[in-house]
N, C-alpha and C positions, 0 to 999 in steps of 0.2 A: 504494500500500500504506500511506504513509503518514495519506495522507489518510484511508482506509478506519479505521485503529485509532485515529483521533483522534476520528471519529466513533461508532464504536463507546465511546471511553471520555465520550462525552458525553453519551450513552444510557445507560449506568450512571450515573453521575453522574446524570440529570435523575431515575433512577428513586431513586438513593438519598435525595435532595433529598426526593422525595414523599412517602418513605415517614416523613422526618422532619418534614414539614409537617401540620399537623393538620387543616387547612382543605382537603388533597385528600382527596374523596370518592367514590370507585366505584359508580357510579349503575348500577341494574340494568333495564330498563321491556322484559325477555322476553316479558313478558304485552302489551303494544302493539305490540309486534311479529308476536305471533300473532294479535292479534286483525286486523292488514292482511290476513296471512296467508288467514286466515277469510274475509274480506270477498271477495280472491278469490274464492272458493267459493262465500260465500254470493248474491251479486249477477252470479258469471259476470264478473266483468270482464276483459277482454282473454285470454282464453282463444283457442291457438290452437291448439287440437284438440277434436274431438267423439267420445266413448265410445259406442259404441251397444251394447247389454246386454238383448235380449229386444224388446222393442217402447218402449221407454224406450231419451232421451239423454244425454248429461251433459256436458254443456262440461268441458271442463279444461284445465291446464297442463301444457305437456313435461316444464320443469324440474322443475316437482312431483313428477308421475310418475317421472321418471329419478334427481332424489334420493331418493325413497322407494325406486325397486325395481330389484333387477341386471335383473330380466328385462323390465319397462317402460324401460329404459335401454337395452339390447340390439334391442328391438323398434322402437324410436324414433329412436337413433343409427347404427346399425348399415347403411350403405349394401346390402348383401348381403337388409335384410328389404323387402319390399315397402309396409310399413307405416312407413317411416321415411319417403316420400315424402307418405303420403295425410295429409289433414286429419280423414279420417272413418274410424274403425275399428270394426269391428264384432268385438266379444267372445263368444265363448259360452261362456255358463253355465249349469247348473243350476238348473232354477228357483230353490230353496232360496238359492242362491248370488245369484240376481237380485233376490230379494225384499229381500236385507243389504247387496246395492250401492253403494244412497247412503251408509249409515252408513259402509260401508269406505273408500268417496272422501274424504268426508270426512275421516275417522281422518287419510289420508296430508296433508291443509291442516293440521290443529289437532293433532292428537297424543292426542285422546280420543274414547272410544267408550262406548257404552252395550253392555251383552254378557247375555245372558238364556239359560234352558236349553234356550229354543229354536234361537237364533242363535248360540250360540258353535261349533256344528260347521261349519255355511255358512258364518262368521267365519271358519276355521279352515283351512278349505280354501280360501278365496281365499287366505288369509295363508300358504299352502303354494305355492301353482301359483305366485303372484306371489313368492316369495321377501321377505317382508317381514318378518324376523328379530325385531321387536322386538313388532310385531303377533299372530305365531305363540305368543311366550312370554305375553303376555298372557292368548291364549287358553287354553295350556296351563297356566298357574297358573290361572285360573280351575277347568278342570277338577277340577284336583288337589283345589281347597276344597271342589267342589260332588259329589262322586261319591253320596254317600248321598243328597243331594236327586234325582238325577239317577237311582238307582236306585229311588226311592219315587215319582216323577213321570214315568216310562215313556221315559229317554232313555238310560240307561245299553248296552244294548245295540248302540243306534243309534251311540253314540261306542266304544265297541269297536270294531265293524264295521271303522270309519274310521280308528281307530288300527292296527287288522292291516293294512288295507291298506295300510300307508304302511309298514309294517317296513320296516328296523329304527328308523327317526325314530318319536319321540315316545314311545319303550321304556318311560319313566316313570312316564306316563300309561296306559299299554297293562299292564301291570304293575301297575299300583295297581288298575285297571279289573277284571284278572282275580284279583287276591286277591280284591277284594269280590264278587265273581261266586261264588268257590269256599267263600267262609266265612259269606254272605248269603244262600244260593241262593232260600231261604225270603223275601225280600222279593224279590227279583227276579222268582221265579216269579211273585209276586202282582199283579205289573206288567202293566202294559197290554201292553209291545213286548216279552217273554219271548216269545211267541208268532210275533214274525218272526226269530229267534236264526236266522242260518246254521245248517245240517245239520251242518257240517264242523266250526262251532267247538263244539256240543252236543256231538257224537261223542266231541271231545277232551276236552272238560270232565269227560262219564260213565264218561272211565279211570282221573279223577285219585280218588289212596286218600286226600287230606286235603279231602276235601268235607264239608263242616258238613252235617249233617241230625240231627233227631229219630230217623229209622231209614229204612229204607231201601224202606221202605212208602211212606213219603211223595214220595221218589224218584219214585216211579214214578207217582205222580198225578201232579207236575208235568207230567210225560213225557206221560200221558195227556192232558195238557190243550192239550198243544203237537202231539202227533200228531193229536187231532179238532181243531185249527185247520187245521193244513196236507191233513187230509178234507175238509173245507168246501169251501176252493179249489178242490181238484180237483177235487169235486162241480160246480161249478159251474164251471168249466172246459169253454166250449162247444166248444174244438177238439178234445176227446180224445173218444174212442168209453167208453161202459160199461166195456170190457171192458182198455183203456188205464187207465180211470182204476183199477179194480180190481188193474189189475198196479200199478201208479204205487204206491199207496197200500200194496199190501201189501211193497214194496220196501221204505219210508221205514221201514214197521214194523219189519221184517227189520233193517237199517243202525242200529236206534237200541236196540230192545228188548234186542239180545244184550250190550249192555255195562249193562244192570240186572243185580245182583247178588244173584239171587233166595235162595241158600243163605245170606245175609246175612238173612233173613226168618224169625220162626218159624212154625212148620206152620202158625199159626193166619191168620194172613197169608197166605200161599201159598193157603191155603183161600179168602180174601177175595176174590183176585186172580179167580180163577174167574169172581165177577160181574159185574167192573168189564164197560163199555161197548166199551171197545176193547178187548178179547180177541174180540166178534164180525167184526172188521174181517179177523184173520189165525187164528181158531183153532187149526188143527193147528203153528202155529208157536211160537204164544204159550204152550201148554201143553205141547210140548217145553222150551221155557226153564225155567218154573216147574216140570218135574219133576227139571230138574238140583237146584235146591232140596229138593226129597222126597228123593230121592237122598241129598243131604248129609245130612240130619237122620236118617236109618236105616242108614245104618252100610252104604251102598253104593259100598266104596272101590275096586273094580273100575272102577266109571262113575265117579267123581269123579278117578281118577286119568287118563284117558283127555278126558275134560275140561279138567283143567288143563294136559294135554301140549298141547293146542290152541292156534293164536294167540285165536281171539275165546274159549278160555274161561282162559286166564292168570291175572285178573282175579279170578272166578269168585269166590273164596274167601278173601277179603281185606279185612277190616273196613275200611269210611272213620271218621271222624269222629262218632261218633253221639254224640246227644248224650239218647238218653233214659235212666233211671233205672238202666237194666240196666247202664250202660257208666260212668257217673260221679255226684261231685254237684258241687255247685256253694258258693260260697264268696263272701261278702258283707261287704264290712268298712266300714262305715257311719263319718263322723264321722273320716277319715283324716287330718286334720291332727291330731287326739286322741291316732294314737297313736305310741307313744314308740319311741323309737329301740332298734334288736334289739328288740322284740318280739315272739313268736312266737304265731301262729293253727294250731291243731291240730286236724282232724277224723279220723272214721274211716269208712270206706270196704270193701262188700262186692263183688266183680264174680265174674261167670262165671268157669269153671276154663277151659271149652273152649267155641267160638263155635256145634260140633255140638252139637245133642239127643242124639242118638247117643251119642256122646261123654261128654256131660254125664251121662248116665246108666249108663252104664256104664266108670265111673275107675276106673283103674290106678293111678294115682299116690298117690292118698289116697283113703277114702271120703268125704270132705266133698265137696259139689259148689258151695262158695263159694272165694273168694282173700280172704281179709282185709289191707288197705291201714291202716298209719297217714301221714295228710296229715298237714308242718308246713311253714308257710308263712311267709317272713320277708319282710316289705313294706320293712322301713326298715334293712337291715344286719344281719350277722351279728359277735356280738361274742366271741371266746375269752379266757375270765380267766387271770391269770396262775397257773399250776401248776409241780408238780414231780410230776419223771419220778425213779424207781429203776430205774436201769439193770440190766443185768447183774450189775454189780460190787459191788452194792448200794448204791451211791453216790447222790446227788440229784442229778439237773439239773434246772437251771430253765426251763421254758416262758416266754416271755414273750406278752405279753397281744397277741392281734389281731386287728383289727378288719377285715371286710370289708363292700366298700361294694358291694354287690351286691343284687339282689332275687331271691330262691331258692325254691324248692318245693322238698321233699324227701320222696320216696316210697319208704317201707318195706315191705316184703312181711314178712308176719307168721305166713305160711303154712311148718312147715316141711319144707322142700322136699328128696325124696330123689336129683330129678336137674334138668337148669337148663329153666327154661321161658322163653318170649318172650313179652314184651309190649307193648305200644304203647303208649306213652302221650301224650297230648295237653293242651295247654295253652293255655284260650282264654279271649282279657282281652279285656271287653267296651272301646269307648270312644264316641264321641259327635261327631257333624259336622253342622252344620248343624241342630243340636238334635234327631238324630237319632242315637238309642241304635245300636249293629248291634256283630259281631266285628273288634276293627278287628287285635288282632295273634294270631297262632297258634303255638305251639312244638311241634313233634312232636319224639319218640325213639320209636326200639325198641332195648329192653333186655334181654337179659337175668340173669334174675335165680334165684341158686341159694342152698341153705343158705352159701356163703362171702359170696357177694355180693347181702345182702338191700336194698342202699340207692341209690335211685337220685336225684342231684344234679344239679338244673336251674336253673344260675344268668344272668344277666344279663334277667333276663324282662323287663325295659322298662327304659330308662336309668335310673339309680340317682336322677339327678341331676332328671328329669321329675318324678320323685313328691317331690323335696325339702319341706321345708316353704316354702319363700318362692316354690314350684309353684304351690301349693294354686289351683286352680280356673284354671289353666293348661294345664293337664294335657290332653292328650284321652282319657286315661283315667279320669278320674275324672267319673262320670256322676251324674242324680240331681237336682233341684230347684236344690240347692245345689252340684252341681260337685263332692262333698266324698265320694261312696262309689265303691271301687273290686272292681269285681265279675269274680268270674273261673269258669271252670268246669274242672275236671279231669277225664280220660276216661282211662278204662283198658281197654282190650280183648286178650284172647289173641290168639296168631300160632298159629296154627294148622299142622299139617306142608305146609300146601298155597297159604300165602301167596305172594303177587308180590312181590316191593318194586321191582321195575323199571317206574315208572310212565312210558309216554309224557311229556315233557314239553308243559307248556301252551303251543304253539307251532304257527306255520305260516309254512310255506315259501311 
């Protein structure tokens, strides 16, 4: 013992010694050390196992293998696996997966990879099966940066897929994936791989009530574009009979057409729909749906009640997110380091009374058949001056002055109103990824709003602290040449007596 703390105080000692000597220097050479590492790898040397991976081999090391991965560690060490004996193991992967192999082996000698929109998902998936924690996050912050390339370049789909499959891992990613799904829908449709979407995750998608759209017309082109893709196949599908493929087909119609929200259409729309190409696929079905629509707009509350008692028609009658002229406008504030702190932007705003024709034409409430909105909009803080208050007693009290550091929309109904009505409102701030403009945040409410309670208050819309000035072009809200305009839109639409709010959540078991 004594020997043990004399040595121990001579090791303190030698280190305190060094650290008062100026001539000891702590030599770093990690890079020559990876680069033997490498060499390994690169020239095969002493390698005492053989990877076999599709028709391709790859020499390799144990210890390699076994420090990079618990489950190469297990398969290797583990007297119980049969592969902890052989020198030669054969791996199966998916192609995808075989074609990213060597860069992956590598990765585990050097510690760097090359990662592209094609490979980061077969990256992704090896770095899953193999458990290799630090590999996985690489992949998974890449995602996170690239999602709007990934949805303009026909991949974004393809990494959903892959992130549901693995629920509940990689939540983040699965999640970020399906906001820009539900507030983008408009570039994604535009996409190459829109067209191989699961059945199951569409289904889910066409219940959710905060989907970005121009209106609900365009919906359903998407839709059309995706249902004559999945006719194609089955057209040409030599194992099915005519008469298979004609059930097949008009099934998929069936499963996808009843969550379009045709009474969200005006007559004149409804009317359109008649022509398109797929209403020949399933007629007598396709124009049962689009008459629940006619229904709504003629004041058919028999059949729309009876409808909404339904589970597929819930839905039925419950505005999403639109964003054409009827439902909001839009707000542009150029030159945002410019402006000054509490500043306030002010527009005004007409929308619909009621989302029925019917309706709209025939008011109870007021003869006008507009709602007048005053927008004010605070980007940099809201500031309160100091005041005095006369109480009851007729005395003063003093307000003192305060400031809030917040970013607010404030939405006044101007209408005066004899009993309370509901409304939706929506708030959507453009921002920019990958030098690609899209909706990157959304605020909903539903309010409502009576002659007591004309004002409605939307505060934290993006961290206060994002849009600072020493932000400026930091930001990924602020889009534009210069980084420097921040653009947003406001949506205002009625709730109708026949709204859902209980939307399926975006999820699968």
């Amino acid at each position: 013992m004594f020997l043990q703390e004399r040595m121990d105080d001579s090791s303190g000692h030698d280190q305190d010694q060094d650290s008062r000597d100026s001539s000891v220097v702590e030599m770093n050479n990690a890079t020559s050390v990876l680069h033997k590492i490498a060499t390994l790898y690169a020239e095969q040397l002493m390698s005492d196992i053989c990877l076999v991976v599709g028709n391709r081999r790859y020499p390799a090391h144990r210890v390699i293998l076994c420090a990079s991965s618990e489950v190469f560690q297990v398969m290797l060490m583990n007297p119980e696996w049969s592969e902890c004996r052989e020198s030669v193991i054969e791996l199966k992967e998916e192609p995808l997966c075989s074609e990213v192999f060597p860069q992956f082996l590598k990765y585990l000698y050097v510690g760097q990879i090359r990662i592209s929109l094609q490979t980061v998902m077969p990256m992704l998936a090896l770095a899953d099966k193999y458990n290799i924690r630090d590999l996985v996050q690489l992949c998974v912050d890449y995602m996170m940066k690239h999602i709007s390339k990934a949805a303009t370049q026909g991949f974004l789909v393809s990494w959903l897929h892959y992130t549901i499959s693995l629920s509940p891992y990689h939540q983040e990613v699965t999640e970020a994936l399906q906001k820009f799904l539900k507030w983008n829908l408009n570039i994604v449709a535009d996409s190459k791989d829109f067209v191989d979407m699961d059945i199951n995750i569409l289904i889910v998608l066409l219940q959710q009530n905060d989907l970005v759209l121009r209106n609900e017309y365009d919906l359903f082109c998407y839709i059309e574009n995706w249902i004559s893709h999945k006719n194609a196949l089955i057209h040409n599908d030599s194992t099915l009979t005519d008469d298979e493929k004609q059930t097949h087909i008009k099934q998929i119609i069936e499963n996808i057409i009843v969550h379009i929200r045709f009474p969200m259409m005006t007559p004149s729309e409804l009317a359109n729909l008649l022509l398109r190409p797929i209403i020949k696929l399933h007629t007598k079905f396709c124009v049962d749906q689009i008459s629940i629509g006619m229904s709504y707009h003629s004041g058919q509350e028999d059949r729309v009640a009876r409808i909404r008692a339904t589970e597929a028609g819930a839905l039925q009658f419950t505005p999403r997110l639109y964003t054409s002229d009827l439902y909001g406008l839009s707000m542009k504030l150029p030159n945002f380091e410019s402006i000054e702190n509490y500043q306030t932007f002010a527009a005004c705003f007409f929308s619909q009374c009621n989302l029925s024709e019917f309706s709209q034409n025939n008011l109870s409430e007021c003869q006008e058949d507009q709602m007048q909105w005053n927008i004010d909009f605070y980007p940099r803080g809201i500031k309160y001056s100091k005041a005095q208050m006369i109480n009851l007693f007729n005395s003063a009290v003093e307000v003192p002055e305060t400031i809030l550091r917040t970013i607010r929309l404030s939405v006044t109904c101007k209408r005066d109103l004899k009993t309370e009505q509901r409304f939706k409102v929506g708030v959507l701030i453009t921002g920019v990824q990958n030098k690609i403009s899209h909706i990157r945040t959304v605020h909903v409410r539903t309010h409502y709003f009576s002659k007591e309670n004309r004002i409605l208050n939307m505060d934290n819309l993006l961290p206060y602290d994002e849009l600072a000035l020493g932000s400026i072009k930091l930001s990924s809200h602020l889009i534009g040449t210069e980084r420097n305009t921040l653009s947003l839109q406001i949506i205002i639409a009625p709730m109708g007596p026949y709204v859902c709010h209980d939307t399926p959540p975006f999820e699968f078991k």
